[in-house]
C-alpha positions in Angstrom: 87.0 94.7 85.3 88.2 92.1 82.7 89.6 94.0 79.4 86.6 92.8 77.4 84.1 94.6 79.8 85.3 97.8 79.4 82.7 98.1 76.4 79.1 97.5 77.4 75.6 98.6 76.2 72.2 98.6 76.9 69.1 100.2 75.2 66.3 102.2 77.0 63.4 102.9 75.1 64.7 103.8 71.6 68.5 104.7 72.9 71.3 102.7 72.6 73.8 103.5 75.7 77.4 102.6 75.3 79.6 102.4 77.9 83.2 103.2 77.8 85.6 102.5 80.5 89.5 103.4 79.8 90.2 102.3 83.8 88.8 101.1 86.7 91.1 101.4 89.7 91.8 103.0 93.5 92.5 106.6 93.1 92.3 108.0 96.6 92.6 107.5 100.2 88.9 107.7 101.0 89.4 110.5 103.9 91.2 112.4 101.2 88.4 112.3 98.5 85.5 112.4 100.6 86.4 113.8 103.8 82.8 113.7 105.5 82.2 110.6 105.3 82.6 108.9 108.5 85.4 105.6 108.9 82.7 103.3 110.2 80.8 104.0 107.3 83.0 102.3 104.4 83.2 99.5 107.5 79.5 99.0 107.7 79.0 98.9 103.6 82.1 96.5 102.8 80.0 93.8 101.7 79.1 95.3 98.8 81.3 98.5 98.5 84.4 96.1 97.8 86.1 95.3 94.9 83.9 98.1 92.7 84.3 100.8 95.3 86.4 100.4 97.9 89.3 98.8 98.9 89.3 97.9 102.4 92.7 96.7 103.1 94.6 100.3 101.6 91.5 102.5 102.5 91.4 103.9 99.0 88.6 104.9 96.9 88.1 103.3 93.7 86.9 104.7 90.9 86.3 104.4 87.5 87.4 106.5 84.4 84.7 106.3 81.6 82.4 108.0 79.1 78.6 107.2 78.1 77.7 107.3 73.9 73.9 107.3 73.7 72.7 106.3 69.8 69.7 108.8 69.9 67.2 110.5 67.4 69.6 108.9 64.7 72.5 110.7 65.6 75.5 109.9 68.0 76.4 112.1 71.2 79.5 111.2 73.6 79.4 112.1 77.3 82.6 112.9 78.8 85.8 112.2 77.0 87.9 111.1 79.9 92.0 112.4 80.7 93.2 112.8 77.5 96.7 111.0 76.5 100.2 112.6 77.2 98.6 115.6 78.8 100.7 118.0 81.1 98.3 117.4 84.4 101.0 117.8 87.6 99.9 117.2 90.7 97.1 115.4 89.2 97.9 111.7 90.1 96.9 109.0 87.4 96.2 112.0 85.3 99.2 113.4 84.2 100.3 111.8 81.1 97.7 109.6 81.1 98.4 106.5 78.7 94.8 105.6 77.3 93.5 104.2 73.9 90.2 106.2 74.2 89.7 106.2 70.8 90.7 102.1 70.3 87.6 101.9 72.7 85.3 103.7 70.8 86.0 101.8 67.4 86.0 99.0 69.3 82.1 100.1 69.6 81.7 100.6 66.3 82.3 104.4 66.5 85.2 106.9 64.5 85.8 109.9 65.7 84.2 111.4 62.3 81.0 109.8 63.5 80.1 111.5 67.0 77.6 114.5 66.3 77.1 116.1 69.9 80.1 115.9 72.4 78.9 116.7 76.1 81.6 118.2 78.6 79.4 117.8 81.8 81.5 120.2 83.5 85.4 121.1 82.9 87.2 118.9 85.3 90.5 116.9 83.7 88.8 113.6 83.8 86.1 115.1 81.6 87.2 116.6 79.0 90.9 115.2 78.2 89.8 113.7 74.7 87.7 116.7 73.4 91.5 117.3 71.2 93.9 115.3 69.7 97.5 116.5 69.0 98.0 117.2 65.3 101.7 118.0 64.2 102.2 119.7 67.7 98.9 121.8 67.7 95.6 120.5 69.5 92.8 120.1 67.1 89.5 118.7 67.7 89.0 115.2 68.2 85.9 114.9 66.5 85.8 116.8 63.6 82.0 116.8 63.1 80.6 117.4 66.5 79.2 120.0 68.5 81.0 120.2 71.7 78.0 121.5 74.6 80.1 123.5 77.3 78.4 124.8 80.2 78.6 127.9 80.2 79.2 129.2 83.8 82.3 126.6 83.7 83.7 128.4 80.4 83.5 131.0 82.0 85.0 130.2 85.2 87.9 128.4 83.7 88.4 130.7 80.3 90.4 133.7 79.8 87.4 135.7 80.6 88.2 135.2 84.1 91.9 135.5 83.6 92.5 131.9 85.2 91.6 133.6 88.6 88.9 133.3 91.5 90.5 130.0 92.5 91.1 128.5 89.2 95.0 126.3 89.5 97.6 126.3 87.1 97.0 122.6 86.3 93.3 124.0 85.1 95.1 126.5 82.5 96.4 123.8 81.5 92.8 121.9 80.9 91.3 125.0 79.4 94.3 125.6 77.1 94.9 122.4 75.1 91.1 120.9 75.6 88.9 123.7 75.5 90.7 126.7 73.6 91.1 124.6 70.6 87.1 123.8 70.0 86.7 127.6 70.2 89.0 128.2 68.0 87.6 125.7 65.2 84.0 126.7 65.8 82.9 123.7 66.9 82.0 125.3 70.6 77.8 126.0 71.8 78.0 127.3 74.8 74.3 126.9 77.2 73.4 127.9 80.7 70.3 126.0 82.7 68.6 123.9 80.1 69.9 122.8 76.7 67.6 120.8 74.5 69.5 118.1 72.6 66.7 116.2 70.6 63.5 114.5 71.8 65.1 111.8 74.1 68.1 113.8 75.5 67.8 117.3 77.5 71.1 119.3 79.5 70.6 121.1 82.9 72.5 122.9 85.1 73.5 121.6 88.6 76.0 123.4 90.1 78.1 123.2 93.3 80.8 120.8 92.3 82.0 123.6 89.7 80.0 126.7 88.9 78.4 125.0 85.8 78.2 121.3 86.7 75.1 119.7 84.8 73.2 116.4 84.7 71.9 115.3 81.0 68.6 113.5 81.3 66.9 110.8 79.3 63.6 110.4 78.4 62.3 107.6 75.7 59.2 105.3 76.2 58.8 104.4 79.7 62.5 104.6 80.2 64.4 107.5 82.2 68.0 108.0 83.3 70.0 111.0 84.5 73.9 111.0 83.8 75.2 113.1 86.8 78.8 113.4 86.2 80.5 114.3 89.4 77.4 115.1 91.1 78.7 111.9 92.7 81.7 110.0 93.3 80.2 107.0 95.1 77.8 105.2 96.2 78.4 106.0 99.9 76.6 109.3 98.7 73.4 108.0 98.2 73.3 107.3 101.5 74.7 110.3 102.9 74.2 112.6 100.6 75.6 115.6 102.4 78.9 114.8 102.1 80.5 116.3 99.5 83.8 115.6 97.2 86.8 117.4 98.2 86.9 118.7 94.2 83.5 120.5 95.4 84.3 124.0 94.7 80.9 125.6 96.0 79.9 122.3 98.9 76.5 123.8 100.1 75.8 124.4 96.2 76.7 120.8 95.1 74.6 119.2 98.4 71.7 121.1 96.9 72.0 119.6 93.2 72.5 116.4 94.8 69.5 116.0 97.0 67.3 117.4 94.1 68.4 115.3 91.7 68.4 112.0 93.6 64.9 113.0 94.7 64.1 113.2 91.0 65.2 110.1 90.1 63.3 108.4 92.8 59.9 110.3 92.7 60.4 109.6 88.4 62.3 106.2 88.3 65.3 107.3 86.3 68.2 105.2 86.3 70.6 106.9 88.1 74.7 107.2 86.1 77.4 108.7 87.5 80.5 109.5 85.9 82.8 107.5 88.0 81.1 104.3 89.2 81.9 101.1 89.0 80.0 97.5 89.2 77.4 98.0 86.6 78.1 101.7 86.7 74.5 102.8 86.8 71.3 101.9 89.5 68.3 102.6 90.9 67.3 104.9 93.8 65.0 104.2 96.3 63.6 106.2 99.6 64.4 105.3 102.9 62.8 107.9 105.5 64.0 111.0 104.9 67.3 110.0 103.3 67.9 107.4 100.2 69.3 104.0 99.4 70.9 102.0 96.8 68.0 99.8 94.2 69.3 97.5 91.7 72.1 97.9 89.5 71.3 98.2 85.7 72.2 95.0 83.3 74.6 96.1 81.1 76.1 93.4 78.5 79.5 93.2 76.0 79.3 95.0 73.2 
């Protein structure tokens, strides 16, 4: 992706949707990050899996690192705030001390920090919530002072104190809770919601768990326009056509199947444009049936903003 793509936009119905990519690069050997899926099928979908992807000659997955900002009801929300910069992440690959200019990205759209309303942590992985803080003086504070930060609850949960960082949780995800969640606790700016969370007429949270305890999709509903922003309900498009095979992050895989097959069945039988977290190309499609399983429609136009 050239430099001046990683800023795009389109509008459905009466929402603006921004999208903001800090990277776009291989992150995984694809056994690695999606162990189910067979060799021969990366090999049978080359022609279009590579560059956005795939990458056939190293085998890796490639992915992209990026956050949505929907302009809706006359306020701003921000999906996702991506790895954070300078973060303590070991064992975490490209994200330990990540080196982004998130918030360069965001002006660049026209957006300060002071200006988000409604921050959505889809679930509490390190790619998603890395930018909820900002290091003041050597103390995390929140990075958008005037925003509402909607945590799934079930996730909080699972990755909070509450649980005592136990029941699976790593020490690279104290870590996460500590400097990117703690902090929006502690200034107030925290709503925690379980199963559905209503955000304003166009824009409505539910849960679909699996790939943590309190995964969610956020849905989008203006005029004859729909879209569902799935976070890691998938990694890539091979998924769509074999949507059984899970993520090696899945923490409950059975679970996450489940939420997947739903909510690809829901975006076919009601047309929503379908956007992942991690996708690149476009970075959001279509869904169509084929049989008893799915396939890949168009990609979405997106433009510079």
């Amino acid at each position: 992706m050239n430099e001046n793509d990683n800023v795009q936009s389109m509008v459905l119905g009466d929402v603006e949707v921004i999208r903001v990519v800090e990277w776009h690069q291989p992150v995984l050997p694809a056994p690695d990050f999606l162990p189910a899926v067979a060799a021969d099928v990366w090999k049978d979908n080359e022609g279009w899996l590579a560059p956005d992807h795939w990458e056939p000659d190293s085998g890796m997955v490639v992915s992209a690192l990026q956050s949505w900002v929907l302009r809706s009801a006359g306020r701003t929300v921000l999906v996702d705030t991506g790895a954070g910069y300078g973060r303590e992440r070991p064992g975490m690959g490209p994200f330990h001390n990540a080196q982004s200019d998130f918030l360069g990205l965001l002006e660049r759209a026209g957006i300060r920090p002071q200006d988000v309303d409604v921050v959505v942590n889809t679930h509490l992985h390190v790619d998603h919530v890395g930018w909820n803080t900002v290091d003041a003086d050597g103390q995390w504070v929140p990075a958008f002072p005037n925003a509402h930060y909607l945590i799934p609850a079930a996730d909080d949960f699972h990755y909070g104190p509450d649980n005592a960082y136990g029941n699976g949780v790593q020490e690279v995800d104290r870590l996460i809770y500590e400097d990117s969640i703690a902090p929006i606790h502690q200034a107030g700016q925290a709503v925690l919601w379980d199963g559905h969370h209503r955000i304003d007429e166009h824009l409505t949270l539910e849960a679909a768990p699996g790939h943590t305890p309190g995964s969610s999709v956020l849905r989008l509903a203006s005029g004859s326009d729909r879209a569902v922003f799935v976070g890691d309900l998938l990694h890539s498009p091979v998924q769509i056509l074999h949507p059984g095979c899970n993520s090696s992050a899945c923490l409950a895989p059975e679970q996450a199947t489940a939420s997947r097959c739903r909510i690809l069945g829901r975006a076919v039988d009601e047309r929503e444009l379908l956007v992942p977290a991690h996708f690149g190309g476009a970075g959001a499609l279509e869904v169509r049936r084929d049989g008893d399983s799915f396939t890949l429609g168009p990609w979405a136009t997106v433009g510079r903003k």
